[in-house]
MIVOMI-648130 format. One record per residue: x, y, z of N, C-alpha, C, O in turn; residue in one letter; residue number from 0. Coordinates in pm, whole numbers, plus 50000, padded with zeros to 5 digits. Layout:
<sites>
{{X Y Z} {X Y Z} {X Y Z} {X Y Z} "A" NUM}
...
</sites>
This chain:
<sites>
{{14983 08727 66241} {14974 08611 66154} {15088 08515 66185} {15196 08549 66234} "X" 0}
{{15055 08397 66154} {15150 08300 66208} {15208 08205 66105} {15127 08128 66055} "X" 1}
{{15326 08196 66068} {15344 08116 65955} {15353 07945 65949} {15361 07885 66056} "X" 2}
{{15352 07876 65831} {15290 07722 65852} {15397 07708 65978} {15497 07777 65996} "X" 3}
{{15331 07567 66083} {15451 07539 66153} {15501 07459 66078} {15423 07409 65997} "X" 4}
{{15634 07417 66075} {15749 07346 66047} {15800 07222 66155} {15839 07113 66115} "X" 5}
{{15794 07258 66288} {15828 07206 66382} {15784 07059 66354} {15727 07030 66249} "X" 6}
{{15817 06948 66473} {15778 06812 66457} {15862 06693 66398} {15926 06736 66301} "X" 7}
{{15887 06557 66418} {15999 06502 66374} {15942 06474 66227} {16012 06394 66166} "X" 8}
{{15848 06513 66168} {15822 06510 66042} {15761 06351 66023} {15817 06274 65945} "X" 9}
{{15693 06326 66068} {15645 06171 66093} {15616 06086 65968} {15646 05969 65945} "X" 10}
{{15555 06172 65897} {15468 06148 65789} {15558 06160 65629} {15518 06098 65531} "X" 11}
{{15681 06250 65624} {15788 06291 65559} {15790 06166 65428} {15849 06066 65469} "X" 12}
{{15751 06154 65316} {15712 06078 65184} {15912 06078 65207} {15990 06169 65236} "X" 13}
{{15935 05921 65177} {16069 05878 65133} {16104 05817 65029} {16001 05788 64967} "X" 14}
{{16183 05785 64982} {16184 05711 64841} {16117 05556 64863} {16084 05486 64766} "X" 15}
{{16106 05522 64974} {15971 05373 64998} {15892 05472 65042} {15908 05549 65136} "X" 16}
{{15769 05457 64935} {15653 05534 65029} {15556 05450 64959} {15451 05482 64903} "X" 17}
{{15596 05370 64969} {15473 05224 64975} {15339 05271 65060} {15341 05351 65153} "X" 18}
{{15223 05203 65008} {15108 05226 65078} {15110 05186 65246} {15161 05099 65317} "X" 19}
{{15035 05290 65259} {15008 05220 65416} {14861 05175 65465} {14774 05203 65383} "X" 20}
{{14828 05128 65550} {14737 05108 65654} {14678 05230 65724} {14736 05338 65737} "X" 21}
{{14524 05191 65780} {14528 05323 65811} {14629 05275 66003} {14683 05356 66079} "X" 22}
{{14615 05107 66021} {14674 05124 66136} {14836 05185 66170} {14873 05240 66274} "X" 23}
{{14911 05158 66055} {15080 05185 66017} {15040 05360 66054} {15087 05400 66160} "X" 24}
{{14986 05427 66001} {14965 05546 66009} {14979 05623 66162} {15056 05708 66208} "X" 25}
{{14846 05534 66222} {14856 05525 66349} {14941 05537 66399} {14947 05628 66481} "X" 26}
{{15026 05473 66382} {15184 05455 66480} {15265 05513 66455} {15359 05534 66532} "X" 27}
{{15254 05565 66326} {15367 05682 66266} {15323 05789 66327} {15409 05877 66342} "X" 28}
{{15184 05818 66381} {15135 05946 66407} {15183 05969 66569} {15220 06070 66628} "X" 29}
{{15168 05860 66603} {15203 05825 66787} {15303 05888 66844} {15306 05904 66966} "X" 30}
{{15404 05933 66757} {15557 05899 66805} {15536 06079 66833} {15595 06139 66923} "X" 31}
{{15467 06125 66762} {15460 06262 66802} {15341 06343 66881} {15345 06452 66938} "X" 32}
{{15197 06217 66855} {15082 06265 66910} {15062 06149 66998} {15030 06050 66932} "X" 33}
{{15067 06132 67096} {15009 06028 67166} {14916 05989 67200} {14904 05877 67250} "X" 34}
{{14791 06100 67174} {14656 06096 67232} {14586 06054 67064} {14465 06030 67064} "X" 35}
{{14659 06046 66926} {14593 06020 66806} {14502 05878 66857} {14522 05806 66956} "X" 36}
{{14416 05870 66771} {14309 05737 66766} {14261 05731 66599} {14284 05821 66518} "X" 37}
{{14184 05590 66567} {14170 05547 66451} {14054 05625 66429} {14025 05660 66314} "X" 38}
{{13990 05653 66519} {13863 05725 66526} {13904 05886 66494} {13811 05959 66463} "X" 39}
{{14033 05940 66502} {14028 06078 66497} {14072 06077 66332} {14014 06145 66247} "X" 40}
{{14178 05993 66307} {14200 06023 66177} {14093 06004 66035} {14090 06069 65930} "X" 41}
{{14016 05899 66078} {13865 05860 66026} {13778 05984 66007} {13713 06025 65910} "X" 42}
{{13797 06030 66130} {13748 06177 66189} {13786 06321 66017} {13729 06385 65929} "X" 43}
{{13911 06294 66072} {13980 06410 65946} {13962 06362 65838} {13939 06458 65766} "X" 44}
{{13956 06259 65771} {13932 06211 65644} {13807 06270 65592} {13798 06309 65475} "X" 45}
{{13688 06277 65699} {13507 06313 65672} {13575 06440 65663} {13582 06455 65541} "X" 46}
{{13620 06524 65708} {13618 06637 65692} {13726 06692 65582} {13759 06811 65579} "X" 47}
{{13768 06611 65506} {13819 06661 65386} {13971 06727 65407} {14005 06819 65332} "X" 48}
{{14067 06674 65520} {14153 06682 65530} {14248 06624 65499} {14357 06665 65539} "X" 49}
{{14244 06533 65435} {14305 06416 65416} {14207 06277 65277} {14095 06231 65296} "X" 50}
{{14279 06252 65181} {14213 06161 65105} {14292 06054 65065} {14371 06056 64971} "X" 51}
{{14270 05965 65135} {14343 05826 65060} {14296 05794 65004} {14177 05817 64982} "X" 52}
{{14394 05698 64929} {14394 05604 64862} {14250 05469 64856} {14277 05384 64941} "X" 53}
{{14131 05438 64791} {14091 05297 64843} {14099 05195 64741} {14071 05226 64625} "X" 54}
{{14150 05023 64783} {14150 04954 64732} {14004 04916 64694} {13913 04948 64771} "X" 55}
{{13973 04840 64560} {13842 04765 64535} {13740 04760 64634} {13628 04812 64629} "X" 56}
{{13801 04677 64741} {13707 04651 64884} {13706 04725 64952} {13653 04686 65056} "X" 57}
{{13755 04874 64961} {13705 04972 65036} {13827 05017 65148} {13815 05114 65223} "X" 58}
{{13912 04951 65144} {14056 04969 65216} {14129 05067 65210} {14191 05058 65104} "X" 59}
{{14175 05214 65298} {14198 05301 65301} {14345 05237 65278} {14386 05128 65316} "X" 60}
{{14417 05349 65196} {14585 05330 65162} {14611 05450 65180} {14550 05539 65121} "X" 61}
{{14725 05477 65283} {14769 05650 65294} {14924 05581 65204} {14970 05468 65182} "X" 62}
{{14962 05720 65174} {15135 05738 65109} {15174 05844 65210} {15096 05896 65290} "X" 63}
{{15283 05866 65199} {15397 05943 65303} {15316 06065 65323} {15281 06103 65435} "X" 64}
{{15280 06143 65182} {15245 06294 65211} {15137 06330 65239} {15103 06448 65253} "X" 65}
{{15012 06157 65264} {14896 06180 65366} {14934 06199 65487} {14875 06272 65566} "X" 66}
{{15029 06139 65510} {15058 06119 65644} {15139 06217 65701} {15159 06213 65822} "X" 67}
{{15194 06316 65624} {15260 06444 65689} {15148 06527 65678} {15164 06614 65763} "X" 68}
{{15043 06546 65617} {14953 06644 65649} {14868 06611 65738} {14805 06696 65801} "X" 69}
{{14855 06485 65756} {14778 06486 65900} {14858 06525 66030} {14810 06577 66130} "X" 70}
{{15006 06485 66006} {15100 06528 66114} {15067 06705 66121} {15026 06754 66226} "X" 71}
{{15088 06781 66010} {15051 06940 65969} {14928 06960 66077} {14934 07025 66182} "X" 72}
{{14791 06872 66011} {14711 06924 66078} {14666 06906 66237} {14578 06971 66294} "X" 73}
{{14750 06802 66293} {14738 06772 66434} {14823 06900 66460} {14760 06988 66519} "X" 74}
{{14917 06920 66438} {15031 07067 66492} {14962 07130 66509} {14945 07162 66626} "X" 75}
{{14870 07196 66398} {14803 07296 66388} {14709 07367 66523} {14698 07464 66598} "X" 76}
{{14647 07215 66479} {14521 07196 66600} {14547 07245 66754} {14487 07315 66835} "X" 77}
{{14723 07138 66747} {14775 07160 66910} {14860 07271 66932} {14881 07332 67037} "X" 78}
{{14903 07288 66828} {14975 07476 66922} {14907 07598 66888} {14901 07705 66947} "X" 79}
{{14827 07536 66715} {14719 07751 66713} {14624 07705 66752} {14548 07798 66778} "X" 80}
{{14575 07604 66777} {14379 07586 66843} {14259 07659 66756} {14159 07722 66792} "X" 81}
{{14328 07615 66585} {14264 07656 66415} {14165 07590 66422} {14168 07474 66460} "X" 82}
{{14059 07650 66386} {13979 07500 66342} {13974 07445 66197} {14034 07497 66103} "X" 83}
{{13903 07347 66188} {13987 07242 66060} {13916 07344 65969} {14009 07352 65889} "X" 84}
{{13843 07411 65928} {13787 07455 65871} {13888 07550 65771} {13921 07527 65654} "X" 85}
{{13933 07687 65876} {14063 07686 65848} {14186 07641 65808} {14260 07706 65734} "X" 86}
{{14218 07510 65860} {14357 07436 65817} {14328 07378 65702} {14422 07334 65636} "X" 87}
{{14199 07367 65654} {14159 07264 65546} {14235 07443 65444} {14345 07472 65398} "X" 88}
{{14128 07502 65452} {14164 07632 65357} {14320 07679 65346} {14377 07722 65245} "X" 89}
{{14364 07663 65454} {14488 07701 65452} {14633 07572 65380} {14739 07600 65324} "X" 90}
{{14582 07457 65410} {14673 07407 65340} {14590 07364 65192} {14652 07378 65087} "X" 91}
{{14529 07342 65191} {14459 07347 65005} {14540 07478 64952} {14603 07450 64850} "X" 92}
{{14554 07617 64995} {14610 07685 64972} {14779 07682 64938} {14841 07725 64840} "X" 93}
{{14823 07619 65051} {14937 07594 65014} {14959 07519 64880} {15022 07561 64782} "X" 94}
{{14881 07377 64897} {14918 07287 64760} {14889 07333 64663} {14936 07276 64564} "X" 95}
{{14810 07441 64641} {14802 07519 64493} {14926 07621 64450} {14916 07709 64365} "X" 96}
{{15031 07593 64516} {15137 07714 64495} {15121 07852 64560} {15170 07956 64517} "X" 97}
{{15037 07836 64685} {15065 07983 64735} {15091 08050 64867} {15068 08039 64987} "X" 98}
{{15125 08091 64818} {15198 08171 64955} {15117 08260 65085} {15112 08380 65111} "X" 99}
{{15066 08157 65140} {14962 08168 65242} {15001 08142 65372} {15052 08037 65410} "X" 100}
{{14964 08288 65471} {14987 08297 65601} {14908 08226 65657} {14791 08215 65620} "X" 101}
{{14968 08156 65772} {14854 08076 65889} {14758 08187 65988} {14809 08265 66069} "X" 102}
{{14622 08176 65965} {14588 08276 66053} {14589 08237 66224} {14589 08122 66269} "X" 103}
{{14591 08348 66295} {14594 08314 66463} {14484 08293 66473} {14389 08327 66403} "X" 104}
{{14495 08208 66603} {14369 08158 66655} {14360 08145 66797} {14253 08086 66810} "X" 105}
{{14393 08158 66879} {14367 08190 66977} {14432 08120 67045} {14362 08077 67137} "X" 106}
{{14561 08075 67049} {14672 07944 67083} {14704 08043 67196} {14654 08150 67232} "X" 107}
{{14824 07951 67245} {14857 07959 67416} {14948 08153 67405} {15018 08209 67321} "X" 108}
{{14888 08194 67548} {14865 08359 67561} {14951 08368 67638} {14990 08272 67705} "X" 109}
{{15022 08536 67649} {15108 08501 67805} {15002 08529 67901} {14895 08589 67888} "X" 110}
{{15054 08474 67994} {14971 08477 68117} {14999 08598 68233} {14969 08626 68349} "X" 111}
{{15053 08635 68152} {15066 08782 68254} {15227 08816 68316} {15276 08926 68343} "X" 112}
{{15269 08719 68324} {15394 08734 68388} {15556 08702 68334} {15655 08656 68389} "X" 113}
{{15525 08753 68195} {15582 08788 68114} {15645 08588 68051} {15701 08560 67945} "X" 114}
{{15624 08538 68110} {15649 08379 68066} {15552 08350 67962} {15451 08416 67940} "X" 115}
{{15603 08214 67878} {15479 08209 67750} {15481 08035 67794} {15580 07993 67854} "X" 116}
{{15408 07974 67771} {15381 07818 67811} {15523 07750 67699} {15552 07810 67596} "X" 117}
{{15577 07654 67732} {15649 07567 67662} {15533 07547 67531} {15410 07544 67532} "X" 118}
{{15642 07535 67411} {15627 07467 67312} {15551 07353 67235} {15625 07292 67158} "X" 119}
{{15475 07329 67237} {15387 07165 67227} {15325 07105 67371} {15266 06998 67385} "X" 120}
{{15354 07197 67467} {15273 07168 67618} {15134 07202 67598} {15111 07323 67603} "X" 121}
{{15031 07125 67576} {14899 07128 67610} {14890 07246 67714} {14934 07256 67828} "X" 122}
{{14803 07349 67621} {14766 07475 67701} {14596 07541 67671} {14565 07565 67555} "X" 123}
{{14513 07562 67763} {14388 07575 67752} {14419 07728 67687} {14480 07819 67743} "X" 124}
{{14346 07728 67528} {14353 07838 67454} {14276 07955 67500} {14157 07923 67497} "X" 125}
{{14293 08089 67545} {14186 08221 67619} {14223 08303 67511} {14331 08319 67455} "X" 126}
{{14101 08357 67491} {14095 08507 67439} {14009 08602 67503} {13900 08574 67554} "X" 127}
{{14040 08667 67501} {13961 08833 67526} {13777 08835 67441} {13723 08761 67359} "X" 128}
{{13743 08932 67498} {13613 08986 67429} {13643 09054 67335} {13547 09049 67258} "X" 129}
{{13742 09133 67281} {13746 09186 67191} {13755 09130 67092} {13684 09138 66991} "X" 130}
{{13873 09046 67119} {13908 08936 66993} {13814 08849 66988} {13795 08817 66871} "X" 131}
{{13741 08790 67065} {13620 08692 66966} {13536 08782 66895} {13492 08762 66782} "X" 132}
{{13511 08900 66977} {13382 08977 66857} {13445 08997 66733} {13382 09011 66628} "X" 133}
{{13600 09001 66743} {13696 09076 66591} {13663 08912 66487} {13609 08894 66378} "X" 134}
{{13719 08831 66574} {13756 08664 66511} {13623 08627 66489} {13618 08532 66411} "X" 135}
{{13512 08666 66528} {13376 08600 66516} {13292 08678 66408} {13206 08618 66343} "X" 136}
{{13314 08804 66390} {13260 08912 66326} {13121 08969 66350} {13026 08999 66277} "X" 137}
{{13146 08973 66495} {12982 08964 66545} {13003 09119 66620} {13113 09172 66603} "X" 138}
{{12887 09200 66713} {12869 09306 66794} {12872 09255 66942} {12899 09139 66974} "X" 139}
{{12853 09323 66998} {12831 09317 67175} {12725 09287 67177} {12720 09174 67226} "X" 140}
{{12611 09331 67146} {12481 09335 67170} {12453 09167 67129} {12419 09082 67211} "X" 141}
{{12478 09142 66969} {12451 08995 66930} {12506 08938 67043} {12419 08888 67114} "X" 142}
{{12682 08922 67111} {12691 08807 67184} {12648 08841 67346} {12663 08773 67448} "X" 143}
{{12600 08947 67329} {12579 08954 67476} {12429 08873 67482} {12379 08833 67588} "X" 144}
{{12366 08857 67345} {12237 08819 67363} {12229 08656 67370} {12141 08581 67414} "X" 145}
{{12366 08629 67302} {12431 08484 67305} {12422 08424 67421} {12366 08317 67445} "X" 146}
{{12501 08523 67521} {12561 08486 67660} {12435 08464 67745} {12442 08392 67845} "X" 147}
{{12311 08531 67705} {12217 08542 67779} {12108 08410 67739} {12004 08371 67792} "X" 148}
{{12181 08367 67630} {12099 08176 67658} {12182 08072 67702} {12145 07955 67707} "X" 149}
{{12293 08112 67735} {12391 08031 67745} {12448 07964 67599} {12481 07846 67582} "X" 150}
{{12449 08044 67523} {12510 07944 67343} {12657 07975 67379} {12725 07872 67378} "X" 151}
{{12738 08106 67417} {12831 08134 67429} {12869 08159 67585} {12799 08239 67648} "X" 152}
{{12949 08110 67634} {12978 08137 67822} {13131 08132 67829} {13208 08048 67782} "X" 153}
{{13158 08257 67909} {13302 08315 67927} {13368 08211 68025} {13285 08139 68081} "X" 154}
{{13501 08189 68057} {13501 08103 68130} {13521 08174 68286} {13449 08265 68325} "X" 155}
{{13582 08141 68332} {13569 08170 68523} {13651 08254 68542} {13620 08340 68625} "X" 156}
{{13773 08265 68484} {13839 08386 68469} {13775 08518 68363} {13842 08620 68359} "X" 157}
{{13672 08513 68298} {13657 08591 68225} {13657 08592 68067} {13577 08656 67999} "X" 158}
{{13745 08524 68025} {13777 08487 67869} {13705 08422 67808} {13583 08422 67825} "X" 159}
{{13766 08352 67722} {13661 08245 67617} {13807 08168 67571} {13924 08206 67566} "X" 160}
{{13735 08039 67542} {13801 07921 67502} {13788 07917 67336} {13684 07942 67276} "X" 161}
{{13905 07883 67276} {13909 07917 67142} {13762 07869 67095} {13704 07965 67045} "X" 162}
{{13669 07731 67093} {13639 07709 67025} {13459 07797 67083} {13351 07756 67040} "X" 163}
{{13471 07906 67173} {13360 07990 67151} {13336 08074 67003} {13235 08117 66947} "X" 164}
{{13484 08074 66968} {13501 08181 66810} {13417 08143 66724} {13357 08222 66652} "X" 165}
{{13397 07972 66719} {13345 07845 66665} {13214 07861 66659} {13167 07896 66552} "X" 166}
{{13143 07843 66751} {13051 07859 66800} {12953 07968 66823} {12833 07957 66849} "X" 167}
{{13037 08096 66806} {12971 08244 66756} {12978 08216 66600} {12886 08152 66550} "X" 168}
{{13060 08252 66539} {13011 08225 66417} {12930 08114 66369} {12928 08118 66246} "X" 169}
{{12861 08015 66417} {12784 07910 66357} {12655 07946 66437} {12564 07879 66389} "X" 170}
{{12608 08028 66543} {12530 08107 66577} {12446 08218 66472} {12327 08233 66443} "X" 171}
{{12584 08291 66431} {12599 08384 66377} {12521 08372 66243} {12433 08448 66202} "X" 172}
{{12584 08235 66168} {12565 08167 66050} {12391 08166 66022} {12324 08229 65941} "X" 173}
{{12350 08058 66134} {12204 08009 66144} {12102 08139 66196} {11983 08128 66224} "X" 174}
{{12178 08253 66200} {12072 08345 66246} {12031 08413 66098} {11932 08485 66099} "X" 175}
{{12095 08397 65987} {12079 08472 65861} {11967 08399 65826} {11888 08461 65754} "X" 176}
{{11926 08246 65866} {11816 08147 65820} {11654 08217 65891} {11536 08229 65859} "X" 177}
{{11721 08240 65973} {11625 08315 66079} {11578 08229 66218} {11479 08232 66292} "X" 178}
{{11678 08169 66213} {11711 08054 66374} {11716 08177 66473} {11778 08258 66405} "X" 179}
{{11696 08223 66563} {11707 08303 66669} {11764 08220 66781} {11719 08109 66807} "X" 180}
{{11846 08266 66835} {11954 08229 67033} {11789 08143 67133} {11803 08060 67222} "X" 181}
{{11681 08186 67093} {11589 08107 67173} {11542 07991 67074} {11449 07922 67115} "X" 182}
{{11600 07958 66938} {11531 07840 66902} {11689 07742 66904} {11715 07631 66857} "X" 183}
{{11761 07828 66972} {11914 07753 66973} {11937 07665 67091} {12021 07579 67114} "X" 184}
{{11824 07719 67169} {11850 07644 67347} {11854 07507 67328} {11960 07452 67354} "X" 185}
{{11750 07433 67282} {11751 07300 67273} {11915 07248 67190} {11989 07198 67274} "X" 186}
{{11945 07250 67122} {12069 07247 67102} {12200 07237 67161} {12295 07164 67135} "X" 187}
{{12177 07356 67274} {12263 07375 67350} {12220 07271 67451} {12298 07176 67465} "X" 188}
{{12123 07271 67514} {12067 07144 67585} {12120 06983 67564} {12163 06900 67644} "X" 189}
{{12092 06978 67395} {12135 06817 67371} {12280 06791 67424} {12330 06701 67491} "X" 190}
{{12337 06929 67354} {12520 06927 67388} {12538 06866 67539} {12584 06756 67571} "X" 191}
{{12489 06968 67620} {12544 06926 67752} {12514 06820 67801} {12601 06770 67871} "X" 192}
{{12358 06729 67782} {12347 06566 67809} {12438 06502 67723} {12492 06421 67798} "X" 193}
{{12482 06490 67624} {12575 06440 67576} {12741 06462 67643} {12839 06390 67627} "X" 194}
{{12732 06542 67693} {12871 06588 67750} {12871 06522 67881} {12980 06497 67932} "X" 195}
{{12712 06476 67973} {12717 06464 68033} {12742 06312 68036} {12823 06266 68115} "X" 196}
{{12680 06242 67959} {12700 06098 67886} {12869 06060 67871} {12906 05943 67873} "X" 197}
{{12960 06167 67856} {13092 06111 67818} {13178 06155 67948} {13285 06111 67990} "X" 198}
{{13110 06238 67989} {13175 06254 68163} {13159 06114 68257} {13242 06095 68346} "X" 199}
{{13089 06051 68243} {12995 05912 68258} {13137 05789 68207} {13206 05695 68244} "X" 200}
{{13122 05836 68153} {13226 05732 68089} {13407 05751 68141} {13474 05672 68208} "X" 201}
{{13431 05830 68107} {13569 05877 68157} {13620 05893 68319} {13729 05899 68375} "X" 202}
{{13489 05897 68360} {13555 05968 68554} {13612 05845 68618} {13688 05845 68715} "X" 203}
{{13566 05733 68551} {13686 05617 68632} {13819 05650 68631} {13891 05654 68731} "X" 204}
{{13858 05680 68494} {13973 05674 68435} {14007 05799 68502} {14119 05790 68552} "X" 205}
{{13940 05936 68525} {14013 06064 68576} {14052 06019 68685} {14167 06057 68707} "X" 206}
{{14009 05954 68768} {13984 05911 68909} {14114 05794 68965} {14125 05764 69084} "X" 207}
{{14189 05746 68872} {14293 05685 68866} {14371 05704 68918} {14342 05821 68942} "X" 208}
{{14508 05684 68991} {14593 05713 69037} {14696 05694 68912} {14728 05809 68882} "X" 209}
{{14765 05602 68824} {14769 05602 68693} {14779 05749 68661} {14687 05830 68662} "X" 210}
{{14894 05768 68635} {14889 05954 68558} {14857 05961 68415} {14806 06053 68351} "X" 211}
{{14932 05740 68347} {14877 05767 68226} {14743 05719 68216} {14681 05784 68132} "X" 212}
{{14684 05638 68265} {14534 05622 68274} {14422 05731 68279} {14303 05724 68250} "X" 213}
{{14506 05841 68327} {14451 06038 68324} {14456 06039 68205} {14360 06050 68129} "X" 214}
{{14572 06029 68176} {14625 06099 68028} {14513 06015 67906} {14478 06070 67802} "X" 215}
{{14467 05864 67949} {14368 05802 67824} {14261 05857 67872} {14192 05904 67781} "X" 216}
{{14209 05873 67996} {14091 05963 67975} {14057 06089 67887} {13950 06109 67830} "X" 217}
{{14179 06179 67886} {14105 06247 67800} {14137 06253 67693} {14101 06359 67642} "X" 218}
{{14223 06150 67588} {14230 06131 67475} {14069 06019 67427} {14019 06016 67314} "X" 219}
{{14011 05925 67575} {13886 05868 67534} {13780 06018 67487} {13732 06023 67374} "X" 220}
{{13757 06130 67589} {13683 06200 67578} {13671 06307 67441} {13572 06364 67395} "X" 221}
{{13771 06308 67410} {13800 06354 67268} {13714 06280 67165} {13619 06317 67096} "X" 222}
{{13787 06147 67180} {13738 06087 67073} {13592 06016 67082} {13539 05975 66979} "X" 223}
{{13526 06002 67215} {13405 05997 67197} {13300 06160 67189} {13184 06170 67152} "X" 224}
{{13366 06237 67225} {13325 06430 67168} {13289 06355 66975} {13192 06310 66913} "X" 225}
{{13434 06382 66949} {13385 06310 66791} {13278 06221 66735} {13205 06245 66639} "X" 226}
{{13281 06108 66814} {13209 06005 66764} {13037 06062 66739} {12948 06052 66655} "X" 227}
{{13062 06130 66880} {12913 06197 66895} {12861 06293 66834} {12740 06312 66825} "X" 228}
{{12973 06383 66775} {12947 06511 66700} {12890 06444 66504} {12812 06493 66423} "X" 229}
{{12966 06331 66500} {12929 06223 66347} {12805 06207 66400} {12719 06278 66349} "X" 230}
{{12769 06131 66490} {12651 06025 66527} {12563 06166 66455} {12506 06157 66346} "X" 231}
{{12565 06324 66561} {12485 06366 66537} {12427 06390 66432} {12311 06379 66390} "X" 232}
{{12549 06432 66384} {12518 06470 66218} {12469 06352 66092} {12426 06384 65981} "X" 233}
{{12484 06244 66131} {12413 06118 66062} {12254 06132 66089} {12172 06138 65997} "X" 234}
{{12213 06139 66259} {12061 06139 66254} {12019 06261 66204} {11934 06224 66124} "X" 235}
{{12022 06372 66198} {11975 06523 66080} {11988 06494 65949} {11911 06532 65861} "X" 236}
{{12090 06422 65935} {12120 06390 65749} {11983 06277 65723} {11893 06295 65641} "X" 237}
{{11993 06176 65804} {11914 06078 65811} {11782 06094 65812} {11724 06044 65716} "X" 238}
{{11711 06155 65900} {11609 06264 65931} {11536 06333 65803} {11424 06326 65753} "X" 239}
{{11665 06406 65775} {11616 06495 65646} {11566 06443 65496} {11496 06489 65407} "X" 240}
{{11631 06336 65516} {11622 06237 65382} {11476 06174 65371} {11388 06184 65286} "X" 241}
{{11490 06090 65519} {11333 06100 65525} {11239 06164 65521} {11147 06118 65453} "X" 242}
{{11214 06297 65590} {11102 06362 65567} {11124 06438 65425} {11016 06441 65366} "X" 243}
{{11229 06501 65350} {11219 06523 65204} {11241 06464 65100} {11287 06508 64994} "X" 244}
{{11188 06297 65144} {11197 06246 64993} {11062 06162 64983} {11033 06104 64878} "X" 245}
</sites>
């Protein structure tokens, strides 16, 4: 178990001016420690109930200091345990109720064998084992082996899994109690990858750069169009549904 991090210049830290902000002021407060943040990611965390500002009459988001340190909280989170918000949402709601709640692991940066551990806040591709996703996922061999065999879940090239397979078994896992079966999941998995393939489309100029930071906006673009697309999706099903059940 891992306890809250602390680390970070505290960006967000409520002072005795903790006048409203912008969501752009935010932005820039968030920068100094995340560089890859966008208006689109924090927009992002707000839908997902991480974060609630303030709105004026006309609809104008107002953060105060101690929105803005929990979004600092939950970017940490994100970038050194590789939690998903799902988690961080539970875990700090937990906190603000007075309690004394461990951060659970998640599958953040591993040693790599040679007894070294990656620097501190260095962007590190999160691996786990088979054991630990079946433990972290709460699933059998047989279920993900049956996973692996539509492609919903795929180990990577070394063997492991990338934190957010944990993700992705359990929401497998979830829709199979409905009685969704791994073969009515293919199409799904299908849309994902044209869409993935759609934002690869977009970014390979920018990978292709000589620009190291022009690299570096590529894949803070690909992030944040991952997001845009993961909303879009979920608007046409909501959208969808409304129509055909009403």
């Amino acid at each position: 178990m891992l306890r809250t991090p602390t680390g970070g210049a505290g960006v967000g830290t409520a002072t005795g001016d903790d006048r409203p902000m912008s969501i752009g002021t935010v932005l820039l407060r968030l920068r100094e420690e995340f560089p890859e943040v966008t208006i689109s990611k924090i927009r992002f965390l707000e839908a997902e109930g991480l974060v609630e500002p303030q709105r004026t009459p006309s609809g104008y988001r107002k953060f105060r200091g101690a929105d803005v340190e929990r979004l600092a909280q939950v970017l940490r989170m994100q970038r050194d345990h590789y939690l998903p918000l799902k988690v961080i949402r539970e875990h700090l709601d937990a906190l603000a109720r007075g309690e004394q709640a461990a951060l659970p692991s998640g599958g953040g940066p591993r040693d790599p064998g040679d007894g070294t551990l990656p620097e501190p806040g260095r962007p590190t591709a999160a691996r786990i084992g088979r054991a630990e996703l079946l433990a972290a996922a709460e699933v059998t061999e047989s279920e993900l082996d049956e996973w692996e065999s539509y492609g919903l879940v795929t180990p990577t090239a070394e063997g492991g899994y990338d934190a957010e397979a944990v993700t992705v078994a359990k929401l497998v896992a979830d829709l199979g109690r409905f009685g969704l079966e791994p073969r009515h999941l293919r199409a799904m998995r299908a849309a994902a990858d044209r869409e993935v393939g759609l934002i690869e489309q977009v970014v390979a100029p920018l990978r292709r750069h000589r620009n190291p930071q022009t690299r570096a906006h590529a894949e803070a673009t690909a992030k944040e169009l991952a997001e845009l697309s993961v909303r879009l999706h979920s608007a046409f099903v909501q959208s969808a549904l409304h129509i055909r059940l009403h």
